[in-house]
C-alpha positions as CSV (number, residue, x, y, z in Angstrom):
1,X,0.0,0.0,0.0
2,X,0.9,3.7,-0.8
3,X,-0.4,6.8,-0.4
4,X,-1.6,9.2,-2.9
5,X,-3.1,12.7,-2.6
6,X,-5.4,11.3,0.8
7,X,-5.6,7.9,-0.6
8,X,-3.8,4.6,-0.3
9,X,-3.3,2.2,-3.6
10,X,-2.0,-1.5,-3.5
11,X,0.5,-2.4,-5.9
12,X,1.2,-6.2,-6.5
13,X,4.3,-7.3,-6.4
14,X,6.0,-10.8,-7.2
15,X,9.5,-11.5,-5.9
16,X,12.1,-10.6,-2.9
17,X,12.2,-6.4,-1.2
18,X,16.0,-8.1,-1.7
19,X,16.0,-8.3,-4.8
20,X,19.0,-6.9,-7.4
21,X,16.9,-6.2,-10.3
22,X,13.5,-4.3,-10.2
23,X,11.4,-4.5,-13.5
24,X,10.2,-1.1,-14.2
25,X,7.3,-1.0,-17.5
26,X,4.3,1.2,-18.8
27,X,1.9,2.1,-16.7
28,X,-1.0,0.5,-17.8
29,X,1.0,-2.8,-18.9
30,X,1.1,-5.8,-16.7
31,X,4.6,-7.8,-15.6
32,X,3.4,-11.1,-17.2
33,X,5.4,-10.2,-20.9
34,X,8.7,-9.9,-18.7
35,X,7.6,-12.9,-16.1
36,X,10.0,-15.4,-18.5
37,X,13.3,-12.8,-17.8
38,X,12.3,-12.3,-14.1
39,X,12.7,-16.4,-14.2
40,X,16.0,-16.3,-15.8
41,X,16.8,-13.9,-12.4
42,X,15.3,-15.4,-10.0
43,X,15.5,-15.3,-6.7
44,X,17.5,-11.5,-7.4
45,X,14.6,-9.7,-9.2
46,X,11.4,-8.3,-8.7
47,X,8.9,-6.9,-10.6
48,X,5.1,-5.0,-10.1
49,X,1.9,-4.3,-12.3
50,X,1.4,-0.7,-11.5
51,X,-1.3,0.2,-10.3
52,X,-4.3,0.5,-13.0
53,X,-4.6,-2.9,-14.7
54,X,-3.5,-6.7,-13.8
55,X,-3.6,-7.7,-10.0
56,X,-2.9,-4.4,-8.5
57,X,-5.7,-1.9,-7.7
58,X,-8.2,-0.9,-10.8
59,X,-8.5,2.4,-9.0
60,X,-11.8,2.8,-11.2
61,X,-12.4,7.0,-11.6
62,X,-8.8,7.9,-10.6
63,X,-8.5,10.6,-12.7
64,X,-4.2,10.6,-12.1
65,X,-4.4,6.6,-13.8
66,X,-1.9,6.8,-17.1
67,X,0.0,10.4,-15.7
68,X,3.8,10.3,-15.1
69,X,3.6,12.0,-11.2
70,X,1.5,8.8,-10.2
71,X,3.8,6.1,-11.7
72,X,6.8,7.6,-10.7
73,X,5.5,8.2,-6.8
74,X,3.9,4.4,-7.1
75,X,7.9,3.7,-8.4
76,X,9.3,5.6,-5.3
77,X,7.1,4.2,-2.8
78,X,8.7,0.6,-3.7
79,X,11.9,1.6,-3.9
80,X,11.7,2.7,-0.4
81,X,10.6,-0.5,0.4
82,X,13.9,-2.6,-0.9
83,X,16.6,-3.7,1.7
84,X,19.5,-3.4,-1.0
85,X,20.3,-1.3,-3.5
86,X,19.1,-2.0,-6.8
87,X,19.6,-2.0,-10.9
88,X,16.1,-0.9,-12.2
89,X,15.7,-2.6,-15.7
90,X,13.0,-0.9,-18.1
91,X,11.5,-1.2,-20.8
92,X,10.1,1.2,-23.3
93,X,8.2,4.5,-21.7
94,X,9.4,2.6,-18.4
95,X,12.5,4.7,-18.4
96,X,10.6,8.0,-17.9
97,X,9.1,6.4,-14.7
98,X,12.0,5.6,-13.3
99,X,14.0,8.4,-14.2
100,X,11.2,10.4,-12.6
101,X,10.8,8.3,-9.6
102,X,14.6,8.9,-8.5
103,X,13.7,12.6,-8.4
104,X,11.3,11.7,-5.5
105,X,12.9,8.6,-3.6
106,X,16.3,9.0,-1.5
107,X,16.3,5.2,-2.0
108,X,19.8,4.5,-3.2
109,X,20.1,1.8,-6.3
110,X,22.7,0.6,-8.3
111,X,22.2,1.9,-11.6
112,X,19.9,1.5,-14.4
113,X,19.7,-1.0,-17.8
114,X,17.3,0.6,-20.3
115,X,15.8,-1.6,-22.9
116,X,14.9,0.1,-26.3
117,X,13.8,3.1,-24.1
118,X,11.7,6.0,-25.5
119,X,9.5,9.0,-24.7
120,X,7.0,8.5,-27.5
121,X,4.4,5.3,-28.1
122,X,6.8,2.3,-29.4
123,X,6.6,1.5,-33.0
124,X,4.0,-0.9,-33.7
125,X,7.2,-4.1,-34.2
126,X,8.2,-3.1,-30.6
127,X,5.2,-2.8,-28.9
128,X,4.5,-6.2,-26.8
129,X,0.9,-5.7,-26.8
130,X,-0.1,-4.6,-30.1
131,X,-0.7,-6.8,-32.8
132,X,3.1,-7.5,-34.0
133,X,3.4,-8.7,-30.4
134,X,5.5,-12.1,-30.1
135,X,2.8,-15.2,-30.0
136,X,4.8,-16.5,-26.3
137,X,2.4,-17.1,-23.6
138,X,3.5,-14.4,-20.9
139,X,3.3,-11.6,-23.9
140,X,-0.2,-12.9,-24.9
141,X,-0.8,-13.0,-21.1
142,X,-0.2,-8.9,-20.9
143,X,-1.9,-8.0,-24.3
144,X,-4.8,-9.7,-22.6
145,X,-4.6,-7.6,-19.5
146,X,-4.3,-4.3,-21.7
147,X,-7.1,-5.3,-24.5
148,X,-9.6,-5.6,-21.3
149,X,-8.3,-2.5,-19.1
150,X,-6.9,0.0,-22.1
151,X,-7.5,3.3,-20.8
152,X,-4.4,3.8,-18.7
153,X,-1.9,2.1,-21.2
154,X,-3.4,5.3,-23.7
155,X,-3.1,7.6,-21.2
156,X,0.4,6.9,-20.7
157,X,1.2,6.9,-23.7
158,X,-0.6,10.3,-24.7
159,X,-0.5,12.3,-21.4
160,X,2.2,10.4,-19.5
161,X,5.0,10.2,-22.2
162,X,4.2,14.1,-23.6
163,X,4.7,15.2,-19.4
164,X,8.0,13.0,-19.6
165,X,9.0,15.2,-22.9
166,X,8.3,18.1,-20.6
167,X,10.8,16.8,-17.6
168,X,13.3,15.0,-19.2
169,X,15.6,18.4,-18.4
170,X,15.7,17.7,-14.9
171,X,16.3,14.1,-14.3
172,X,19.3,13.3,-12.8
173,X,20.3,10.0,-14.3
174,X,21.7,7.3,-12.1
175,X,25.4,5.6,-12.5
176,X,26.3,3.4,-14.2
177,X,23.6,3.4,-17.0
178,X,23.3,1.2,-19.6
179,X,20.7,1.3,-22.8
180,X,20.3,-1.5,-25.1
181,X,18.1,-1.2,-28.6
182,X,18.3,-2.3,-31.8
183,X,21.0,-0.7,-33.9
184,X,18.4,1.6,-36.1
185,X,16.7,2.5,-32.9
186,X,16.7,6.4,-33.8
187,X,14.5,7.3,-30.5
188,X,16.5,5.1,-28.6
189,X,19.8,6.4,-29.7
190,X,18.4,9.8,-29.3
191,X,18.1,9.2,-25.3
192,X,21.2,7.4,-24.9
193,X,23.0,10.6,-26.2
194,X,20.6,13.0,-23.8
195,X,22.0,10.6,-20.7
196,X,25.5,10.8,-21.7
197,X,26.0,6.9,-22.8
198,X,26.5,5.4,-25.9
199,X,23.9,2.7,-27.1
200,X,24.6,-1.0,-27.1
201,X,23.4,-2.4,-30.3
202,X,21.5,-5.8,-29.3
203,X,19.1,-7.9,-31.5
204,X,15.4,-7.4,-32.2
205,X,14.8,-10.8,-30.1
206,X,16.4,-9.3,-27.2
207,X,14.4,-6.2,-27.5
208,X,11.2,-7.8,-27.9
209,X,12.1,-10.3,-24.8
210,X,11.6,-12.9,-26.9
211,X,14.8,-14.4,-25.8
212,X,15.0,-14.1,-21.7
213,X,18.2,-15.9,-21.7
214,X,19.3,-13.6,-24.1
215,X,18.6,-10.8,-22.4
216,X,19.7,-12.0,-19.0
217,X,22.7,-13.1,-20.4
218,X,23.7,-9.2,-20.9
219,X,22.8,-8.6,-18.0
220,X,25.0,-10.4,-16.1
């Protein structure tokens, strides 16, 4: 449970407050597309479904569902809640969450890994939930989720990423940070720049997590 403007949310969790890794995605989404990559980690990563859609609160009416100041004080609320330090791993629009949620945790972690990360809606061969999504059972698992509860994935992705574009001046990235994308990844390269690293070109697979071992390979 958190608090937010005289109300408390519940945010599902599934792994260890000791955990190395913490999944960070779109508000909106739900963990099951990453559940195969939070395997490959196990027992050292943890990951939530924010609060909006899957088995954390609906928060039916909440009129904040979808905006970046939510997710990112949903974000900080957990951190504060870890014993260790830890690398936050995102994914898409993810990265504007946690980039905002360090701005409002003194929760220390250990850097960040940024997969294909952007401040605009993914194109349509990235996006794990639209209809290019990869056919594995954990990503047909989320698109579910999002095809029943839609309305805070699109207000992320409207209102959420456009107040991200607006704040992106005043992060104050973590150390070390790493982004991986596909090589022609313009939006991703574009970000990697703005925080000072240079992108790691990875395949589409590993992008898409269609390859957890892939992708937890590099991360190790």
């Amino acid at each position: 449970p958190w608090r937010w403007r005289g109300r408390t949310l519940v945010t599902w969790c599934r792994g260890s407050p000791r955990a190395g890794w913490l999944f960070v995605i779109e508000p909106g989404a739900t963990h099951d597309y990453v559940s195969a990559l939070l395997g490959q980690l196990a027992p050292q990563a943890l990951a939530y479904d924010p609060v909006g859609n899957g088995r954390s609160q609906h928060a039916t009416g909440l009129e904040d569902l979808g905006s970046l100041e939510l997710a990112a004080t949903e974000l900080a609320a957990l951190l504060g809640r870890l014993v260790i330090p830890t690398v936050l791993l995102t994914h898409l629009g993810g990265i504007a969450v946690a980039l905002e949620a360090l701005q409002r945790s003194e929760a220390p972690v250990a850097g960040l890994v940024a997969l294909a990360p952007r401040l605009e809606p993914p194109p349509t061969e990235l996006d794990p939930f639209g209809p290019l999504a990869p056919a594995t059972p954990h990503h047909q698992a989320s698109a579910a989720w999002v095809r029943a509860y839609p309305a805070v994935l699109g207000a992320w992705r409207s209102r959420g990423l456009a107040e991200a574009r607006a704040r992106r001046n005043r992060w104050r990235p973590p150390s070390p940070i790493r982004v991986l994308a596909d090589a022609d990844d313009r939006a991703a390269a574009k970000l990697a720049e703005q925080l000072g690293v240079s992108l790691e070109p990875v395949s589409l697979q590993v992008v898409r997590l269609e390859d957890p071992s892939g992708v937890a390979a590099l991360l190790r």
